[in-house]
N, C-alpha and C positions, 0 to 999 in steps of 0.2 A: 413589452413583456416586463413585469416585475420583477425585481430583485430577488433572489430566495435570502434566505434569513438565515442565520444560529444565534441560538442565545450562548451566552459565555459561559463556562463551568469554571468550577474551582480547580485552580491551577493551571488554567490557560492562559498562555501568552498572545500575543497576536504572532509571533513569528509561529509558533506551535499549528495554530488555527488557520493561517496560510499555506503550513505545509503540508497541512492533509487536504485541501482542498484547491493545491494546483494553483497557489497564487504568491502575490509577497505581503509584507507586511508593511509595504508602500504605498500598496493599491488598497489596500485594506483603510488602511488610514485616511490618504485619501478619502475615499468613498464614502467613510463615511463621518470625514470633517472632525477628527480628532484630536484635542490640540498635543496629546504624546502620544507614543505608540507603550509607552510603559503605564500605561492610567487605563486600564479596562476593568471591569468587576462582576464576580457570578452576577444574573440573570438580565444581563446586559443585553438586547439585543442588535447583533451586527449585520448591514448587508453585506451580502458576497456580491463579487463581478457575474452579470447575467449571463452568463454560458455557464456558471455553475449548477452541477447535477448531483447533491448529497445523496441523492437514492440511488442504490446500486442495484439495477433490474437482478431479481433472482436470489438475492444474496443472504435472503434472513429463511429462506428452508430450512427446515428443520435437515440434518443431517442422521441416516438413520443407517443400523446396521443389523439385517436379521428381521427389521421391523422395530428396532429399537431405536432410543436417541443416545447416538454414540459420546460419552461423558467430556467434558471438554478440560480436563484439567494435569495436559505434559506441557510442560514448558522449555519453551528452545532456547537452549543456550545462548550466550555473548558470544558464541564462535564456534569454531569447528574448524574441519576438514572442507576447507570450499564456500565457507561462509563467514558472514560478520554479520552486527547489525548496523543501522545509522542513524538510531533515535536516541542521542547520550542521555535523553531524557527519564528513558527506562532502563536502565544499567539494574534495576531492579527484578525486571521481566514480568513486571504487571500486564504489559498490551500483548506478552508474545504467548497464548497461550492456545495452544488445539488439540483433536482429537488428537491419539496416540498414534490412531496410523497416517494421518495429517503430518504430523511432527517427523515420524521414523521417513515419512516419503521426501520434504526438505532435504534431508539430511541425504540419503541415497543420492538423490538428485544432484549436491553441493557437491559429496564427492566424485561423482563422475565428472562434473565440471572440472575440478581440478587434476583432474589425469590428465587435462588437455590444455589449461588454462591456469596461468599464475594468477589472475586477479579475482578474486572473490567475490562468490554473489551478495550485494547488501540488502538485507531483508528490513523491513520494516516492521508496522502494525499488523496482527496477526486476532486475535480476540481477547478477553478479558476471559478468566477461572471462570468456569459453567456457564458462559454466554450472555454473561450480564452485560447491558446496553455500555456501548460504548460513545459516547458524543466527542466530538459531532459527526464520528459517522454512523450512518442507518442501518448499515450493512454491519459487518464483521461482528457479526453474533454466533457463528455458525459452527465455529471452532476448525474452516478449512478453506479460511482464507488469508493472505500476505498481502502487501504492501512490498515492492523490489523494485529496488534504484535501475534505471538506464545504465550501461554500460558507456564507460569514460574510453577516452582514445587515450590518456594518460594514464589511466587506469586507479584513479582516485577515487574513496571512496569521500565523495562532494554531493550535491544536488549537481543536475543539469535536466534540461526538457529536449525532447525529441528537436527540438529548434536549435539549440546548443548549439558554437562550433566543437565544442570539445566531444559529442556526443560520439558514439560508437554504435552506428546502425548496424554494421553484420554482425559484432559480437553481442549486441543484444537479439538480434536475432536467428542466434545459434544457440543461444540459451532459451528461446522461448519454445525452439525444434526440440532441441535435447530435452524441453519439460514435455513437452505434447508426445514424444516417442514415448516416454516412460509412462507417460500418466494420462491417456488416450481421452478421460473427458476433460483433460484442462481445457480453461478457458481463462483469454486475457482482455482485459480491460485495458487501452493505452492508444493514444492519440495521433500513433506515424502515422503520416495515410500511404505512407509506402510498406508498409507491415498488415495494414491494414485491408491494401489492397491484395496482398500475398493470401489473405484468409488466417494469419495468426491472432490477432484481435480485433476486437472489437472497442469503437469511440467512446468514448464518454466526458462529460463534462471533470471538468478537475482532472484530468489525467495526463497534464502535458509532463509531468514530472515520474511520474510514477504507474510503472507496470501495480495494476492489481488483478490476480491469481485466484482462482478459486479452483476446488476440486469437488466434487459430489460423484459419491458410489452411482 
């Protein structure tokens, strides 16, 4: 089986490009014989590790309300009630942006979390203003989809993958209950296969790191 590929964009790091796609910037290098990990340059092309999966089945639907395309341009705060984000990359809030009822449903969601729960949901990548392409991933055009960190047993908001010892299986999966109660078509993308076998998501390539979210009316 072949490698899958991304070409580099402007402003990508390799640690960047590792963490959306479920890997480090070790293997990365590695892989593909680098002599730094600080020397990459737009239209570079890199392999990724072969169980990588950049296509997100389902994920670039048009989003509709009424029969319309619901507009993509609220953007989710640095925080909240029940939430944070964990990409200091965008402290700007260029990747966090979704429909309006995308956005206001996070937020409901974050604070019931916190009626019950001190540590906060870490959200990630979300979409770009009116669904313009985001690289490298293929998906998150849609304006109603996230990127959410694992829950920590220390309760940090850090990386960790389903493999972790630091990981926190129930409390991530009492956040993925409390989203499913609320939001009856969610659907999750993420690699436990003890979550998995529960019926809360579904595998995908690149997901050892990162719950990805979507909701469609």
């Amino acid at each position: 089986m072949a490698n899958p590929t991304y070409t580099v964009q402007r402003d990508d790091t390799l640690g960047k490009i590792a963490l959306r796609f479920g890997t480090t910037w070790q293997a990365l290098k590695a892989l593909n014989a680098l002599v730094s990990a600080d020397v990459i340059h737009p239209g570079q092309v890199l392999k990724l590790p072969a169980d990588t999966e950049p296509d997100h089945p389902d994920l670039t639907k048009p989003v509709t309300s009424a029969g319309k395309v619901a507009p993509i341009t609220t953007q989710l705060p640095v925080s909240g009630p029940g939430f944070v984000i964990y990409n200091p990359d965008d402290a700007a809030g260029s990747d966090r942006f979704g429909t309006e009822g995308f956005v206001a449903a996070l937020k409901d969601m974050a604070k019931k979390w916190s009626q019950s729960e001190t540590v906060p949901i870490a959200f990630g990548d979300m979409s770009h203003k009116n669904g313009t392409k985001f690289p490298p991933h293929k998906g998150h055009v849609s304006g109603r989809e996230v990127d959410i960190r694992p829950l920590r047993k220390d309760g940090k908001n850090l990386p960790a993958t389903w493999k972790s010892a630091e990981y926190d299986r129930l409390k991530t999966q009492k956040l993925m209950m409390l989203v499913k109660a609320e939001q009856p078509n969610a659907k999750f993308f993420f690699n436990d296969p003890v979550l998995i076998d529960e019926g809360l998501c579904r595998p995908l390539g690149g997901h050892d790191n990162h719950l990805h979210l979507q909701i469609y009316d």
